[in-house]
PDB file of N, CA, C and O in Angstrom, chain B, residues numbered from 101:
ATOM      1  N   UNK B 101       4.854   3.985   9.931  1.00  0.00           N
ATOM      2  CA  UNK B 101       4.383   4.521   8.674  1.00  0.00           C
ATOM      3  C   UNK B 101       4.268   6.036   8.730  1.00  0.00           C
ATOM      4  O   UNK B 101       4.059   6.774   7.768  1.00  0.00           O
ATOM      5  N   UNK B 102       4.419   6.355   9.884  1.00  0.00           N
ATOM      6  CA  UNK B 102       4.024   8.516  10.403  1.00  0.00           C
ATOM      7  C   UNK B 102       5.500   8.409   9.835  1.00  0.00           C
ATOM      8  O   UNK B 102       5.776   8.767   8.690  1.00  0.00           O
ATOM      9  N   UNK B 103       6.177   8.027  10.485  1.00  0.00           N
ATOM     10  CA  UNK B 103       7.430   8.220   9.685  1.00  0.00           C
ATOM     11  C   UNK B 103       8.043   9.004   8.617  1.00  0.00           C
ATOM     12  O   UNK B 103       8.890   9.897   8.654  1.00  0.00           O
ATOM     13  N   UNK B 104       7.403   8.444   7.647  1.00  0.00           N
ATOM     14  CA  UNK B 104       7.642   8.644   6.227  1.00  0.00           C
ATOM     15  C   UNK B 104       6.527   9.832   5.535  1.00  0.00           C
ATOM     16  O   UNK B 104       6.370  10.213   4.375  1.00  0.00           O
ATOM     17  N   UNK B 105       5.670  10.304   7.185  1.00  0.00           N
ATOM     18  CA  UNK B 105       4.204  11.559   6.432  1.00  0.00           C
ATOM     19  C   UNK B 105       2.905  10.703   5.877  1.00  0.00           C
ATOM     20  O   UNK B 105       2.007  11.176   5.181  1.00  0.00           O
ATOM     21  N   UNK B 106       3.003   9.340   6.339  1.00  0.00           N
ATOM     22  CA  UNK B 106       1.257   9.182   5.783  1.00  0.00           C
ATOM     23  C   UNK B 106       0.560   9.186   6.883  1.00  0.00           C
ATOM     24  O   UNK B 106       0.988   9.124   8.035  1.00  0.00           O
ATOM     25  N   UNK B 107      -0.551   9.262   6.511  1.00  0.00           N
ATOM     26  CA  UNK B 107      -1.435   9.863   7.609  1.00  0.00           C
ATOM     27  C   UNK B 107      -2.516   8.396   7.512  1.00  0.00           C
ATOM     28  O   UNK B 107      -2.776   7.583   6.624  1.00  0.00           O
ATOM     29  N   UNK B 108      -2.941   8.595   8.935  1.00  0.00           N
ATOM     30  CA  UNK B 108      -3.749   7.348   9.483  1.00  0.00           C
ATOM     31  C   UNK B 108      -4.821   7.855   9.321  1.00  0.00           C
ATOM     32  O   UNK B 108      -5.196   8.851   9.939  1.00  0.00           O
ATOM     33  N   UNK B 109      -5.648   7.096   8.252  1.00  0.00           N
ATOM     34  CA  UNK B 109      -6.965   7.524   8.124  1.00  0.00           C
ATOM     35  C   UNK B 109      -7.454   7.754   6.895  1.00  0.00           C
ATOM     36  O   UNK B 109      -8.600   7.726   6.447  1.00  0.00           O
ATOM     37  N   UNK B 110      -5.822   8.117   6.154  1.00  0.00           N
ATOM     38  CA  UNK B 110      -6.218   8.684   4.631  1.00  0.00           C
ATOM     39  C   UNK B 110      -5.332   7.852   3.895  1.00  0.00           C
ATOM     40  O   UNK B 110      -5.768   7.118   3.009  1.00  0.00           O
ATOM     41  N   UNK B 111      -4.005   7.908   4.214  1.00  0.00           N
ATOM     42  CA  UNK B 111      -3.292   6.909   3.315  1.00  0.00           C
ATOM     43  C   UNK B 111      -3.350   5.372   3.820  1.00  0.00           C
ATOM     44  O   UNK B 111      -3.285   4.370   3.108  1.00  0.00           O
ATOM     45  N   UNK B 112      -3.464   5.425   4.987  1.00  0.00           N
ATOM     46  CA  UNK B 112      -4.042   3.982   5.714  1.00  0.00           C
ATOM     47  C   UNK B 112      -4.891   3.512   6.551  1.00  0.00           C
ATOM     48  O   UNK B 112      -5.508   4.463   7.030  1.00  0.00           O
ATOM     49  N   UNK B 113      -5.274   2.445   7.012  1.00  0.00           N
ATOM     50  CA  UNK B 113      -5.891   2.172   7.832  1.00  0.00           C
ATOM     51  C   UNK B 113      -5.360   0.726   8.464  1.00  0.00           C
ATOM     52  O   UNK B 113      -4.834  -0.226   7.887  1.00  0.00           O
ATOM     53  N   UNK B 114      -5.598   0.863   9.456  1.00  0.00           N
ATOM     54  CA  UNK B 114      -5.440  -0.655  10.552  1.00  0.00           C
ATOM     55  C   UNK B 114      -6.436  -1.608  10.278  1.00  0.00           C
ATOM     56  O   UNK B 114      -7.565  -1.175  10.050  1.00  0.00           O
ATOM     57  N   UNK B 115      -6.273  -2.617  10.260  1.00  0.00           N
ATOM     58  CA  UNK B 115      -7.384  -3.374  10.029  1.00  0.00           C
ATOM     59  C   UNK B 115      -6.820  -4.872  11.718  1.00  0.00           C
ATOM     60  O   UNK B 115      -5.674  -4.851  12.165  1.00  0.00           O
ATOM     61  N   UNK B 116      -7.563  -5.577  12.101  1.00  0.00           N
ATOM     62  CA  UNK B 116      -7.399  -6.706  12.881  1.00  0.00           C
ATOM     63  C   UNK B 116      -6.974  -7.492  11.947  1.00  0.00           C
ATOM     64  O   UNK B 116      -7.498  -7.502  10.833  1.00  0.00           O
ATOM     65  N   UNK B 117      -5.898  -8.307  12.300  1.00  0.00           N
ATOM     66  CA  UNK B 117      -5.533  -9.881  12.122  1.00  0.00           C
ATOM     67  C   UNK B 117      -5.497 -10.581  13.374  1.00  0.00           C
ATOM     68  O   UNK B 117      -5.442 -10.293  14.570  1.00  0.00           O
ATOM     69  N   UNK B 118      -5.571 -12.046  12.351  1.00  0.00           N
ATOM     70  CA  UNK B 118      -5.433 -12.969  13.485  1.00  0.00           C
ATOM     71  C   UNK B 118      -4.012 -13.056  13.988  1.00  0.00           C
ATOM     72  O   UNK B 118      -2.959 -13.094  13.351  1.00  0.00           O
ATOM     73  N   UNK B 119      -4.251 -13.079  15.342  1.00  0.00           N
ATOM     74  CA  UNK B 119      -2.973 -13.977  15.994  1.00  0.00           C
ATOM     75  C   UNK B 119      -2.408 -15.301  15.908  1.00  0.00           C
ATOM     76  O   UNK B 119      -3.144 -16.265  15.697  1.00  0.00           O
ATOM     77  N   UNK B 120      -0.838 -15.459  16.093  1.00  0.00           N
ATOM     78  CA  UNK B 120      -0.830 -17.007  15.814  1.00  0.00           C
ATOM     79  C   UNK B 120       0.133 -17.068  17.359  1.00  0.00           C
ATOM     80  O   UNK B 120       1.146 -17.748  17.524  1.00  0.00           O
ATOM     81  N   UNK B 121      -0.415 -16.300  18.219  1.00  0.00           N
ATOM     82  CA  UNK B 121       0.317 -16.592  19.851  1.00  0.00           C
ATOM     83  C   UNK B 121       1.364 -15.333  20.015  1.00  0.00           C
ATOM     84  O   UNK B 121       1.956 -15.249  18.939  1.00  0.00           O
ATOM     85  N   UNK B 122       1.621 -14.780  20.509  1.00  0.00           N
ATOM     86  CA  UNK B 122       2.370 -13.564  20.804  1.00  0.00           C
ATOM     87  C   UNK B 122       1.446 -12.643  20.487  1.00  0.00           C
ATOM     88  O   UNK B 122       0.226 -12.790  20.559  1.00  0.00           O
ATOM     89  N   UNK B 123       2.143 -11.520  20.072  1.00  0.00           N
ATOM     90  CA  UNK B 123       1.370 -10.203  20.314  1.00  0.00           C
ATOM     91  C   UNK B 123       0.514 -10.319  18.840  1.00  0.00           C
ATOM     92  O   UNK B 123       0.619 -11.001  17.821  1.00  0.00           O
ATOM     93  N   UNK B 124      -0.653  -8.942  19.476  1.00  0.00           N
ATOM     94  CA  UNK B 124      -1.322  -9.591  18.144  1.00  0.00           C
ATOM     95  C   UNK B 124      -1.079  -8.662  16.700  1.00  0.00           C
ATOM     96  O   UNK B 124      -0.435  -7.627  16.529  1.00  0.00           O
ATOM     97  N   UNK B 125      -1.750  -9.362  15.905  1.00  0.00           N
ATOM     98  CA  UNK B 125      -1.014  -8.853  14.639  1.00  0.00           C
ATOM     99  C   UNK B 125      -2.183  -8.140  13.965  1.00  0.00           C
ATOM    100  O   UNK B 125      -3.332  -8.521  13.743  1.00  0.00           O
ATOM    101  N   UNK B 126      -1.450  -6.806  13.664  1.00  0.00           N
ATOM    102  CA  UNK B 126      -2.194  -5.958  12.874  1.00  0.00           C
ATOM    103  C   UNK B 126      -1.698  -6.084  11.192  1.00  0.00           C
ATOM    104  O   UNK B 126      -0.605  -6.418  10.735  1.00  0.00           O
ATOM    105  N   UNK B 127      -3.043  -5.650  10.447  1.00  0.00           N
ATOM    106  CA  UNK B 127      -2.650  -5.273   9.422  1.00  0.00           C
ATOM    107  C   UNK B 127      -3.172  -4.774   8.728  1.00  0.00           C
ATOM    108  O   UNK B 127      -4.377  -5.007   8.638  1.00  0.00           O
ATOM    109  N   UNK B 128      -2.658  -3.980   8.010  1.00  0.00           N
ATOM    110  CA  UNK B 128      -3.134  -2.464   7.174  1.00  0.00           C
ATOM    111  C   UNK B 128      -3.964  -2.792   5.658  1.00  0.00           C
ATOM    112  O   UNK B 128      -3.859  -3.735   4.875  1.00  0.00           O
ATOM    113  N   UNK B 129      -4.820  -1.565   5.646  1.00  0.00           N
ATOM    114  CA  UNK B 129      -5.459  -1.473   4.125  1.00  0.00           C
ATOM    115  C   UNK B 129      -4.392  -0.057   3.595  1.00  0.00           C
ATOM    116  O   UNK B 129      -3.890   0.687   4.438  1.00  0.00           O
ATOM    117  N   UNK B 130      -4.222   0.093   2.435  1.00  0.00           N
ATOM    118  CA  UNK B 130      -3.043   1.029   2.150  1.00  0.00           C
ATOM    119  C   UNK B 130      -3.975   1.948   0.653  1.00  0.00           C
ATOM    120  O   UNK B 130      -4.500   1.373  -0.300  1.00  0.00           O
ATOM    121  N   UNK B 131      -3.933   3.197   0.848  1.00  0.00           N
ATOM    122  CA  UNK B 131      -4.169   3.849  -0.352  1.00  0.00           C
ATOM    123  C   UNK B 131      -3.280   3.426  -1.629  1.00  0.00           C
ATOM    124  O   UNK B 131      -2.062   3.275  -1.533  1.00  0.00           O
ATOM    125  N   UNK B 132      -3.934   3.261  -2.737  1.00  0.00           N
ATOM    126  CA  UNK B 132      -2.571   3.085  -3.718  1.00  0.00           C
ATOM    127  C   UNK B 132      -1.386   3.921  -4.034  1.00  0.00           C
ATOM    128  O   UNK B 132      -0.584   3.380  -4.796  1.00  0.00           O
ATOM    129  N   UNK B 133      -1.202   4.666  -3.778  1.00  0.00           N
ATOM    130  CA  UNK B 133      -0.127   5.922  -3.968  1.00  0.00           C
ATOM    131  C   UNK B 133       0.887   5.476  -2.846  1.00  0.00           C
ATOM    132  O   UNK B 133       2.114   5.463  -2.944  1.00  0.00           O
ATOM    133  N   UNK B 134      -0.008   5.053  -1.579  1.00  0.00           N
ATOM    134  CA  UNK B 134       1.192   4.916  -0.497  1.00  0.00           C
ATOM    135  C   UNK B 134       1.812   3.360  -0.742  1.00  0.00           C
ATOM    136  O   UNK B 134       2.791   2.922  -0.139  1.00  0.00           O
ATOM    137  N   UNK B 135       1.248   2.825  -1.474  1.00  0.00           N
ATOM    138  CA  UNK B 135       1.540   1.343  -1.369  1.00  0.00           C
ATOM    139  C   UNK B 135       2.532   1.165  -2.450  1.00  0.00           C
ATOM    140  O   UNK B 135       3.355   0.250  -2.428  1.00  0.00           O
ATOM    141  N   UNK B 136       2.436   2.216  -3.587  1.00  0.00           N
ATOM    142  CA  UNK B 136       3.503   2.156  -4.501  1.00  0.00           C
ATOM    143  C   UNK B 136       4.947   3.049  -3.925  1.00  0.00           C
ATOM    144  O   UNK B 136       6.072   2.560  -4.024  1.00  0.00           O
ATOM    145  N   UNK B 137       4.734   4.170  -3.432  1.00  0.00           N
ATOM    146  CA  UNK B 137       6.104   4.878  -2.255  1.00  0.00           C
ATOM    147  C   UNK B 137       6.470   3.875  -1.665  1.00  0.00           C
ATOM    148  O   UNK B 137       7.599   3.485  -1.963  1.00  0.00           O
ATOM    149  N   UNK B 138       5.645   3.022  -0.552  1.00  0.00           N
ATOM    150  CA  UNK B 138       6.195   2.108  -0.020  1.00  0.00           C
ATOM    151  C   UNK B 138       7.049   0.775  -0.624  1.00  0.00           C
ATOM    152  O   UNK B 138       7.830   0.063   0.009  1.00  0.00           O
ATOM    153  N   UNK B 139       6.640   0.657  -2.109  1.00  0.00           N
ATOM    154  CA  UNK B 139       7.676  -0.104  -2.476  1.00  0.00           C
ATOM    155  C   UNK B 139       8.706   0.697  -3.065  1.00  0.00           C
ATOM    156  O   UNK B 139       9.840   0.562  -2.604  1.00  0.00           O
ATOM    157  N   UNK B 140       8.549   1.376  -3.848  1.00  0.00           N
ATOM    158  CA  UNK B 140      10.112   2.102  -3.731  1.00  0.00           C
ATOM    159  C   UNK B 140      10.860   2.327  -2.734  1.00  0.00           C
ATOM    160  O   UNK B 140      11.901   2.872  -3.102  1.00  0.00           O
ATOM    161  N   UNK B 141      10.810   2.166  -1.684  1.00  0.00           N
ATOM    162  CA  UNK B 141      11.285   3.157  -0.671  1.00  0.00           C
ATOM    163  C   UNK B 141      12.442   1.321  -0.419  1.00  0.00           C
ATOM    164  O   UNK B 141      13.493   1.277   0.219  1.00  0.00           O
ATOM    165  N   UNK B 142      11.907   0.341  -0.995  1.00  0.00           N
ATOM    166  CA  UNK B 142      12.344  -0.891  -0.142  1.00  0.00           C
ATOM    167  C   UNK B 142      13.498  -0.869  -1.388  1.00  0.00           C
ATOM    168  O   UNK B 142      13.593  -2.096  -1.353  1.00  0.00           O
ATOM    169  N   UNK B 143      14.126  -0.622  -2.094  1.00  0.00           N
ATOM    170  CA  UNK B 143      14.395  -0.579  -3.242  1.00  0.00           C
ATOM    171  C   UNK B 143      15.376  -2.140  -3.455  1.00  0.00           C
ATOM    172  O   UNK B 143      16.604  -2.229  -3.463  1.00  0.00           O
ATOM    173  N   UNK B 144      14.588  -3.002  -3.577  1.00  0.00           N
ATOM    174  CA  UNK B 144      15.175  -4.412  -3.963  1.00  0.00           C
ATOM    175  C   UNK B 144      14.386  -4.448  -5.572  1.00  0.00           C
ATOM    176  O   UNK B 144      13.624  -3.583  -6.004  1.00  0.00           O
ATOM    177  N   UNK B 145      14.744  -5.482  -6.150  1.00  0.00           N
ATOM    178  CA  UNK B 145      13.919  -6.153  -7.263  1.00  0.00           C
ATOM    179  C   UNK B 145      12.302  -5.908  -6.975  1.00  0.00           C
ATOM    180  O   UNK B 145      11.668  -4.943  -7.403  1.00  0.00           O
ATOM    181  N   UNK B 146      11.827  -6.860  -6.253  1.00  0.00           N
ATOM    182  CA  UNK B 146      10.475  -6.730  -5.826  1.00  0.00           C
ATOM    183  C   UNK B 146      10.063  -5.708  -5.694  1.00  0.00           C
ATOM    184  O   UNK B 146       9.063  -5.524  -6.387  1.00  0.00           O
ATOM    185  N   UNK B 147      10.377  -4.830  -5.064  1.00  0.00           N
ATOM    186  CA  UNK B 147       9.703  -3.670  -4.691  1.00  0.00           C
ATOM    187  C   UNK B 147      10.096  -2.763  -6.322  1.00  0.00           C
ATOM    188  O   UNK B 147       9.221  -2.061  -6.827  1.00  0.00           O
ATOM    189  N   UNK B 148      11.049  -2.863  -6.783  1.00  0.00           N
ATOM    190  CA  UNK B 148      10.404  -2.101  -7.902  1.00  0.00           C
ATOM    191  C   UNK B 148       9.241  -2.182  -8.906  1.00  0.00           C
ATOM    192  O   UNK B 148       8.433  -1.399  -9.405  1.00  0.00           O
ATOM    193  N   UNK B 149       9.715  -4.333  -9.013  1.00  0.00           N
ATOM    194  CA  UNK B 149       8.797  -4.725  -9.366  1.00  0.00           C
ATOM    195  C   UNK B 149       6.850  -4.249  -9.366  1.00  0.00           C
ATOM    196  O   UNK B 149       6.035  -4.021 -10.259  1.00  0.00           O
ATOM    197  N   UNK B 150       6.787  -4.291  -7.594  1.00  0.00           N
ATOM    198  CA  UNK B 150       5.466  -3.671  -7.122  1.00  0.00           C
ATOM    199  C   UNK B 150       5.138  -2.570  -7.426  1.00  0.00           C
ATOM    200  O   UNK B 150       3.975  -2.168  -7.401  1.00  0.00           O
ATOM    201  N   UNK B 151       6.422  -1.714  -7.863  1.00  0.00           N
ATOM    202  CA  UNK B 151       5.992   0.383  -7.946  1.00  0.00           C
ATOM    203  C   UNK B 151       5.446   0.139  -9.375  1.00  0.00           C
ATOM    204  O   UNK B 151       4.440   0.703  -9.806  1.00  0.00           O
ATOM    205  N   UNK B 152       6.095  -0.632  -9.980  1.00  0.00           N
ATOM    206  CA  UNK B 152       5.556  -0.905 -11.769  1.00  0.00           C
ATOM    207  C   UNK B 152       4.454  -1.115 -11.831  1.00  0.00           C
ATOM    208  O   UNK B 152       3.769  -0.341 -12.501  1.00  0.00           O
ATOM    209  N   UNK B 153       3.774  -2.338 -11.106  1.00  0.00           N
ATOM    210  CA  UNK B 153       2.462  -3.253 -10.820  1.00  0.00           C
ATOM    211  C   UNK B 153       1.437  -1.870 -10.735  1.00  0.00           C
ATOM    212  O   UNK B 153       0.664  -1.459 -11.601  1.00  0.00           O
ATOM    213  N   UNK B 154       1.707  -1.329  -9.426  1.00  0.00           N
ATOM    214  CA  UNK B 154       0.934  -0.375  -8.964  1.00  0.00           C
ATOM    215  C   UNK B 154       0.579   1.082 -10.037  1.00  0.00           C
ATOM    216  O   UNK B 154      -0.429   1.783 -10.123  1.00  0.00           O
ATOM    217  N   UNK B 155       1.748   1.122 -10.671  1.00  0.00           N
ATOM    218  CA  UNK B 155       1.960   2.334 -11.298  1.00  0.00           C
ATOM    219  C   UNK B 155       0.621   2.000 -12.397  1.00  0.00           C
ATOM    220  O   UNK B 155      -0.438   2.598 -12.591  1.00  0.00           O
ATOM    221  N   UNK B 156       1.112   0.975 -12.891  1.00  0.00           N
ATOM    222  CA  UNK B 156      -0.141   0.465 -14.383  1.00  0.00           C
ATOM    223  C   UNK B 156      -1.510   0.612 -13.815  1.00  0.00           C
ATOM    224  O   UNK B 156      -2.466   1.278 -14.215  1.00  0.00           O
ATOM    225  N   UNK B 157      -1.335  -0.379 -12.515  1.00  0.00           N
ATOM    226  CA  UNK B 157      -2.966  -0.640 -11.919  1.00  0.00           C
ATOM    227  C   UNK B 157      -3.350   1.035 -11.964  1.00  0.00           C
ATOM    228  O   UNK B 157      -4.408   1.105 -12.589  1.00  0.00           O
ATOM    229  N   UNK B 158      -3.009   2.106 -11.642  1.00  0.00           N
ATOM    230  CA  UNK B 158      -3.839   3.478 -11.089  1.00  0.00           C
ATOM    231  C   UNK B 158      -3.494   3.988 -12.515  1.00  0.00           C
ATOM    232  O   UNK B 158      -3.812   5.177 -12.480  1.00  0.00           O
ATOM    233  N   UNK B 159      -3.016   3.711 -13.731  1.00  0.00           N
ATOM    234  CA  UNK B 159      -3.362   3.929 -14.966  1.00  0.00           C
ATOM    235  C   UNK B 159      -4.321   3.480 -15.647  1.00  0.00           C
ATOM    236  O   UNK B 159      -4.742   4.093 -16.628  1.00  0.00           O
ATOM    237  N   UNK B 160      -4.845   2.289 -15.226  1.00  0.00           N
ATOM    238  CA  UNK B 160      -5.960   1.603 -15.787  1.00  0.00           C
ATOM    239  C   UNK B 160      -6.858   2.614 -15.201  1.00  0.00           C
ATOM    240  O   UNK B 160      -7.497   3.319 -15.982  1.00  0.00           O
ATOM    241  N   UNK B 161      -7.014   2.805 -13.749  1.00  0.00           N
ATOM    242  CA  UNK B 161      -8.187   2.938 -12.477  1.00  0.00           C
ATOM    243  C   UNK B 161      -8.368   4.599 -13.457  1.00  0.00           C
ATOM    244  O   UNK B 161      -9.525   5.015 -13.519  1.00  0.00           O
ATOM    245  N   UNK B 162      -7.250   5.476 -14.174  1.00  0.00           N
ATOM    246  CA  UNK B 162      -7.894   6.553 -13.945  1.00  0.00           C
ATOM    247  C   UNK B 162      -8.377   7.381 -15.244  1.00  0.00           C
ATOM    248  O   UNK B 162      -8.760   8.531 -15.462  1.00  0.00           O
ATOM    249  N   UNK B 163      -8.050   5.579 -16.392  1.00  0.00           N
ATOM    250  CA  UNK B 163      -8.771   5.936 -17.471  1.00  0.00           C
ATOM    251  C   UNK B 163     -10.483   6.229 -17.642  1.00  0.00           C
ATOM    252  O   UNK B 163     -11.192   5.897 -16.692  1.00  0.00           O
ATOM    253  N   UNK B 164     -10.947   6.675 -18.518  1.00  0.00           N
ATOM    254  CA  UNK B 164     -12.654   6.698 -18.066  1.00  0.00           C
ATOM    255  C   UNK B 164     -13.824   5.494 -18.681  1.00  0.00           C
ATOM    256  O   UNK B 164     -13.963   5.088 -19.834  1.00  0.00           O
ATOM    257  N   UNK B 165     -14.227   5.295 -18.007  1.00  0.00           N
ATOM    258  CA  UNK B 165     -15.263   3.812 -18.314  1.00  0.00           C
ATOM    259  C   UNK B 165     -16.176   4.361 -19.260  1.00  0.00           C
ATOM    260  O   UNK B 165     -17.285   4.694 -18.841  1.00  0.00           O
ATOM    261  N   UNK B 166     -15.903   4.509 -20.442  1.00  0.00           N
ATOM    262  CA  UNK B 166     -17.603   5.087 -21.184  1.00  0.00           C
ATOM    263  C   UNK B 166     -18.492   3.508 -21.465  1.00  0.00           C
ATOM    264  O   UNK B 166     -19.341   3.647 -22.345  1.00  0.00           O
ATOM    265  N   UNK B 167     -18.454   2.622 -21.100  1.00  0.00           N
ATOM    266  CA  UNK B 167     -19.280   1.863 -20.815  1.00  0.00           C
ATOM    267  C   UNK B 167     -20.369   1.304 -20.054  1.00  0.00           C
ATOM    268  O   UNK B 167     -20.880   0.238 -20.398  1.00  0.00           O
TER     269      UNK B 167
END
């Protein structure tokens, strides 16, 4: 994920998973910004699909709650 410039700590984090026998398996919590790059970047159906998903979700998130 350094790869591509996100940074551990801010655009992600590690989290523990369970193992199911072999090595063990990690898996990530993802900022939304990186989680929508990251589906573009896969550029199939789905993953555009997901940049759409994501795109709306942080349009909702950054309207203002006057409630």
């Amino acid at each position: 994920m350094t790869d591509y410039g996100f940074v551990e700590g801010k655009d992600f984090s590690p989290l523990s998973g369970k193992s199911r026998g072999g090595r063990p398996r990690i898996e990530y919590a993802m900022a939304l910004d990186m989680a929508k790059e990251v589906s573009m970047i896969q550029r199939t159906p789905k993953g555009k699909q997901a940049a759409s998903t994501l795109s709306r979700w942080r349009s909702e998130l950054s309207k203002p709650n006057w409630s």
